[in-house]
N, C-alpha and C positions, 0 to 999 in steps of 0.2 A: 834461332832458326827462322829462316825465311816463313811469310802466312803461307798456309797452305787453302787449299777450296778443297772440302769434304763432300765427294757424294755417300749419300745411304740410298740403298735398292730395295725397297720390299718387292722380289720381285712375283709375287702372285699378280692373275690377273685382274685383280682389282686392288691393286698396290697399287704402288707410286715410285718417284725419283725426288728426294729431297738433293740441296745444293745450297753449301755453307763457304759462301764465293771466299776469297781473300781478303776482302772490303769491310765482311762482317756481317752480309747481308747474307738471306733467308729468302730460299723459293722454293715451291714443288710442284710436279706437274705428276700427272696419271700416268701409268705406265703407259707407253706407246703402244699402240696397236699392231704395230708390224715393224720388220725389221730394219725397215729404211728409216722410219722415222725414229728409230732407236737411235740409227746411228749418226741421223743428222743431229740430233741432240746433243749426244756425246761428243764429237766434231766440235761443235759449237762450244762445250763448258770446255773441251781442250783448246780450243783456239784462246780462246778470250779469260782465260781464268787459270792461274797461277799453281803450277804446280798439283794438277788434281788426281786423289785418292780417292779410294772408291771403298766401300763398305758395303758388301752385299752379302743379305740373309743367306745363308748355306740349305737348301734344298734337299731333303731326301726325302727317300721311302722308307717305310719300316713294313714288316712283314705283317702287322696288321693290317696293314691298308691294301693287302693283295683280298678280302673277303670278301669283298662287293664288288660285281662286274663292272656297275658305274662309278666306283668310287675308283676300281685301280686305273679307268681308263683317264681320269682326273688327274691321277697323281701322277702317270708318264707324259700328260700332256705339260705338267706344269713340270718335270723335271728337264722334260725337251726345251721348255723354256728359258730355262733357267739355264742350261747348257748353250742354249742360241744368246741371251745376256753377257756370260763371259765372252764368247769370242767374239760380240762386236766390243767390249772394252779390251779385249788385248787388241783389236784391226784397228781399236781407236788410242790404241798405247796410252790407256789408262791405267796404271794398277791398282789391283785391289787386293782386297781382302777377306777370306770367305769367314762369316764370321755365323756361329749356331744359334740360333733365335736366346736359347737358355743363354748363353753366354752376353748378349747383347741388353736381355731383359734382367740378367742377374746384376749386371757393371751397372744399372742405373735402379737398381734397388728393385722393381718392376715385376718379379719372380711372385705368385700368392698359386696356390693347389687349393684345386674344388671351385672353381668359380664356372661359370658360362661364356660360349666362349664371346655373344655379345657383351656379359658386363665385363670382360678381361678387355675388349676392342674401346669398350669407353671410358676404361678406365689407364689406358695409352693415350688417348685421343686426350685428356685430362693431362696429363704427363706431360703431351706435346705442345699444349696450351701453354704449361707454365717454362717449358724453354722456349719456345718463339709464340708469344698471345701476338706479336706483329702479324700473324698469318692464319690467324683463325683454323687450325688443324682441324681435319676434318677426317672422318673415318678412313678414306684411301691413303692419307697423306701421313696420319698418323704416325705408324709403323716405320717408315722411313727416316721422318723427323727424328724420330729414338735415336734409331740408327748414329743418322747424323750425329747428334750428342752422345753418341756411347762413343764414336770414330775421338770427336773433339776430346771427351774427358780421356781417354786412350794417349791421344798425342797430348797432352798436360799430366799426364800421372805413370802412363808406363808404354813409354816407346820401343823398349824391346819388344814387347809384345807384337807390336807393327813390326818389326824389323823382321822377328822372326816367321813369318807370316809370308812375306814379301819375295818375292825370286832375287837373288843377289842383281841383277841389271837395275831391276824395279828400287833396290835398298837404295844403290846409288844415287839415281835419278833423282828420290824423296827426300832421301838425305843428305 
């Protein structure tokens, strides 16, 4: 199979975009601040980088989070967002992949109940050190970087799983 370049999205707003080019090479940037610059990015890893998928955190609400007037206005801000994410990767004919934090944090062992959610943030940030120490992970970048490496060990270990995932145009193109 042809290199593929893997994006991972954490997309909260203080997430990131990691980018696991075709080269073999390791980058992440903050998530962009607005939508333009979203999608000059994405433009950009589609132009210049081979074949790219995309692995983005899957977003929801849970009915607990409707209890606090400040918390649920939080949580539609970030699912707005997170809805504004995919459709500049579909305007930027990226595909992806919505993939559920549990499912992402389990496939890389990463899953522990009872913890804080700071020592759960440092101990990814930890996780992401030891797949790219090249890039010194950093709390925003973190979460992405997983990502990334849960995309990569995915396409090495069970590519159905991507396939099925995938809109049939999206299978072809990757496939």
């Amino acid at each position: 199979m042809e290199a593929q370049t893997i994006i991972g999205i954490d997309p909260g707003a203080s997430g990131g975009i990691a980018v696991y080019n075709h080269k073999g090479e390791i980058t992440a940037v903050k998530m962009p601040k607005n939508v333009e610059d979203l999608s000059e990015y994405l433009t950009y890893i589609k132009t210049n980088f081979n074949k790219p998928i995309c692995f983005i955190e899957k977003v929801q609400s849970f009915h607990s989070d409707t209890d606090d007037g400040g918390k649920r206005f939080g949580i539609q801000k970030m699912l707005a967002n997170y809805e504004q994410l995919k459709t500049v990767l579909t305007l930027s004919k990226i595909p992806f992949v919505q993939v559920y934090p549990q499912s992402w944090q389990g496939g890389l062992n990463l899953r522990k109940k009872g913890e804080s959610k700071k020592d759960r943030k440092n101990r990814y940030k930890a996780a992401a050190l030891k797949y790219y120490p090249e890039l010194k992970p950093t709390l925003w970048s973190a979460d992405a970087l997983c990502i990334v490496q849960f995309g990569r060990l995915k396409f090495n270990t069970d590519v159905d799983w991507i396939i099925e995932r995938l809109p049939p145009a999206a299978q072809k193109e990757i496939f």
